[in-house]
C-alpha positions as CSV (number, residue, x, y, z in Angstrom):
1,X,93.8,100.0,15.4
2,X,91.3,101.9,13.2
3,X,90.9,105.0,13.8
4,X,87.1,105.0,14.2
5,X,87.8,102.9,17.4
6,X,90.6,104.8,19.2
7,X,88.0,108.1,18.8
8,X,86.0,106.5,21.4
9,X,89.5,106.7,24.1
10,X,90.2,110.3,22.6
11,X,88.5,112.1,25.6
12,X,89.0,112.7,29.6
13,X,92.1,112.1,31.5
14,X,92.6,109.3,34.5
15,X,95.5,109.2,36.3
16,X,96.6,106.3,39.0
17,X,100.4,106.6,41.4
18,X,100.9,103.8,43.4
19,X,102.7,104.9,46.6
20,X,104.1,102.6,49.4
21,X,101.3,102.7,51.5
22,X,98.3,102.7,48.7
23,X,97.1,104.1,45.1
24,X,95.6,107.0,44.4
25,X,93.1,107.9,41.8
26,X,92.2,111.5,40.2
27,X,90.1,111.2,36.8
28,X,88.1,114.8,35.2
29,X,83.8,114.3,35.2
30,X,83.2,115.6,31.7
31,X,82.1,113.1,29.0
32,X,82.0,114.3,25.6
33,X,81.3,113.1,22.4
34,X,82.9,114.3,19.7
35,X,82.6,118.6,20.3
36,X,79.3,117.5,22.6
37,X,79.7,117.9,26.0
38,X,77.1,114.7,27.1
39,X,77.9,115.3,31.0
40,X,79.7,117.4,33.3
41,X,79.5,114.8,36.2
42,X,80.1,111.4,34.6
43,X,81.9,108.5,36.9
44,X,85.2,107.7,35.9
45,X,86.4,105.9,39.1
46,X,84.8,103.1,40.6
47,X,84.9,100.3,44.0
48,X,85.8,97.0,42.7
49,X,86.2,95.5,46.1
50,X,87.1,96.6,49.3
51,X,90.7,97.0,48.6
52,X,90.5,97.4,44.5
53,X,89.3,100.1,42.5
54,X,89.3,101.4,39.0
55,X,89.6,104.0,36.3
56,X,87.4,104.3,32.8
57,X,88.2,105.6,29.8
58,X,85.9,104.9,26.3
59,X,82.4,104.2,25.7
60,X,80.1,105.0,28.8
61,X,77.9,101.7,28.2
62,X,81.4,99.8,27.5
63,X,83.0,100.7,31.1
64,X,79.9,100.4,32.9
65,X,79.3,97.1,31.7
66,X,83.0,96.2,32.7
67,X,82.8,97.2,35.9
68,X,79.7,95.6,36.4
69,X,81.2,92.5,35.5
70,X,84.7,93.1,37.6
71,X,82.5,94.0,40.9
72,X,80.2,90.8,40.4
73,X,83.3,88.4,40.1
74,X,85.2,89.9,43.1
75,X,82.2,89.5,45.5
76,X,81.3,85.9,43.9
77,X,85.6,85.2,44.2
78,X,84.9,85.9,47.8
79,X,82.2,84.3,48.5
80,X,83.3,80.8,46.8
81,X,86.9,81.1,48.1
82,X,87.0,82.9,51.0
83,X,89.3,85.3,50.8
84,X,89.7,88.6,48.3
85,X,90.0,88.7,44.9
86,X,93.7,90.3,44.8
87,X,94.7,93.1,42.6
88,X,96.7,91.6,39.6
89,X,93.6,88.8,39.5
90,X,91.4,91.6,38.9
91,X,93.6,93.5,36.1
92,X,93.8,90.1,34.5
93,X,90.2,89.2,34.4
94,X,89.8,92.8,32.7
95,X,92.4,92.1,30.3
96,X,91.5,88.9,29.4
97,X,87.6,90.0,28.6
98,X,88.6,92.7,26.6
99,X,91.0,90.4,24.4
100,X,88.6,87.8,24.4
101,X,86.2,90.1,22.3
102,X,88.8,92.2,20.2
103,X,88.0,95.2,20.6
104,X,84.3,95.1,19.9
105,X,81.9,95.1,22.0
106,X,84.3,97.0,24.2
107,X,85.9,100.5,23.4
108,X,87.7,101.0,27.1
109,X,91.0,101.7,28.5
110,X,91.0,100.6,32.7
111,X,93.4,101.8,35.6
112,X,92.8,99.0,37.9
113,X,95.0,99.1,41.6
114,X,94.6,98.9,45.2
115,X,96.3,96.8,47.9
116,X,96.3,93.7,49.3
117,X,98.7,90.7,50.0
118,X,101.6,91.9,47.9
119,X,101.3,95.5,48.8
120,X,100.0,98.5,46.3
121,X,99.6,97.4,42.6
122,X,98.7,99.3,39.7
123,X,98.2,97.8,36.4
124,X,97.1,99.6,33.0
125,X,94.7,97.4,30.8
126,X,94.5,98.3,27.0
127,X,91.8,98.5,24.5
128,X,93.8,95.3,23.3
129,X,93.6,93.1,25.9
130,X,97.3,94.3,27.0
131,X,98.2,94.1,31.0
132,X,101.4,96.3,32.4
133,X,102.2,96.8,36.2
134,X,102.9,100.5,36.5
135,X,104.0,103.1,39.3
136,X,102.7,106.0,37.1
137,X,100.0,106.1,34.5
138,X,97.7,108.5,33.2
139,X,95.6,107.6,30.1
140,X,92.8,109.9,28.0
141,X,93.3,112.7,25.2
142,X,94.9,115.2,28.4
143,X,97.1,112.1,29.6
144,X,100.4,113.8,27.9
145,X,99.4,117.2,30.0
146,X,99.1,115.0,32.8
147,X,102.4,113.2,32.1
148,X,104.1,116.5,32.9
149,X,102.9,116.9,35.8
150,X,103.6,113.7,37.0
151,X,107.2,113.2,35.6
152,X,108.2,116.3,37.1
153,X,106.5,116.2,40.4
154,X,106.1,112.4,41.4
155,X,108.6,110.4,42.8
156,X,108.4,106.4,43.4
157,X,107.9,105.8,47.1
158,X,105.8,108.8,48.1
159,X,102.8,108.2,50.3
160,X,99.2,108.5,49.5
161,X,99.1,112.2,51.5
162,X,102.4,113.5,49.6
163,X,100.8,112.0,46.2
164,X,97.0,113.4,46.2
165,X,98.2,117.1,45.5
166,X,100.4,116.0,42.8
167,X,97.2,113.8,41.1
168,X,95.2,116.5,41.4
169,X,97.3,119.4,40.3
170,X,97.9,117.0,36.6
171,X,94.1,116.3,36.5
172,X,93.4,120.5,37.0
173,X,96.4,120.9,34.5
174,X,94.9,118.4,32.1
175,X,91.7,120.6,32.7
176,X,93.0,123.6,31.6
177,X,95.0,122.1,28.5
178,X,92.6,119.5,27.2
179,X,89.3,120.3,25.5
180,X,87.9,116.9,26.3
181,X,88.8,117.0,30.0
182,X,86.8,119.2,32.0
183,X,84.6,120.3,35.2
184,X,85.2,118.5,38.4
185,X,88.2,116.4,39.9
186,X,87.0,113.4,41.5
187,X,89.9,110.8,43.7
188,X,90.0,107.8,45.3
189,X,92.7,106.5,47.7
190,X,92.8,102.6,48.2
191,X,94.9,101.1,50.7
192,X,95.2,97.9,53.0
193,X,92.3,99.5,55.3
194,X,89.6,100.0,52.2
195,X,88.7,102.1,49.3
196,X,87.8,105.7,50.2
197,X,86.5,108.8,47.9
198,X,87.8,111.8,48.6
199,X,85.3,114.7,48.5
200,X,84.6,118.1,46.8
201,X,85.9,119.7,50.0
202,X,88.7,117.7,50.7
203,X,90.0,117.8,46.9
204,X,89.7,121.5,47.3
205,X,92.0,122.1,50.5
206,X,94.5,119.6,48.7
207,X,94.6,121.3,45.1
């Protein structure tokens, strides 16, 4: 990949566990290009559907316009089938946009997870195109911080409550190491029942 296109994935960390009874999502709110600091609240994790949510990393414009994209064909999936959009359907519609157009127009990286028929899912979608299931994935320049917080501390079959702290604590470390990860932690927990944001408050009394 040339390396004027993998500058655009260079900044923030994101961060997605998925736990037996959900996933849970922890991403940083500063977006930065090159040594600019552009925002110090910018949206990294976003409602897909009711039970399906998702993490950005790249170009602002490029993940907005995804997302766009993946909430307007989970509500029209519903509305002509009758019935959700499930999980891997969703991560597969993401990947196969962003290999359609081969890397331009889209500079992004996507956590995309939630729960629904087949129980938590969490799938990783590459600049590329590329689709993996995962159980622990961080992505961004402070992803290998974050990667040693969550080797060390997370453990496959925790629940949402004993995973939060831990995706916190490796955002806040990520914070601290990485100079394009910065300000506030924001997190989302997605289970059967819906898709719920934590906030500032709650995030605190859990860090």
């Amino acid at each position: 990949m040339e390396k004027s296109k993998l500058k655009y994935l260079e900044g923030t960390t994101t961060v997605g566990l998925a736990c037996r009874d959900g996933v849970v999502f922890a991403t940083d709110t500063r977006a930065t290009m090159g040594y600019l600091v552009a925002s110090k609240q910018a949206r990294k994790v976003f409602r897909i559907a009711n039970t399906i949510g998702v993490t950005t990393a790249g170009g602002v414009a490029d993940t907005q316009s995804l997302v766009s994209t993946l909430q307007a064909e989970a509500s029209y999936y519903l509305l002509r089938e009758g019935t959700p959009m499930n999980v891997r359907a969703s991560a597969r519609l993401a990947a196969n946009i962003l290999h359609a157009y081969g890397l331009l127009p889209y500079i992004a990286n996507l956590l995309i997870g939630g729960s629904d028929a087949f129980g938590p899912k969490l799938f990783f979608v590459d600049i590329d195109g590329a689709l993996t299931e995962e159980i622990m994935v961080a992505t961004g320049s402070g992803s290998p911080v974050a990667y040693g917080v969550l080797e060390t501390e997370f453990k496959e079959g925790m629940s949402i409550e004993e995973a939060l702290p831990i995706a916190i604590k490796a955002v806040q470390t990520a914070i601290k190491r990485d100079i394009a990860t910065g300000n506030e932690v924001m997190v989302a927990a997605i289970t059967s029942k819906g898709y719920r944001e934590l906030s500032p408050e709650e995030i605190k009394k859990l860090a």
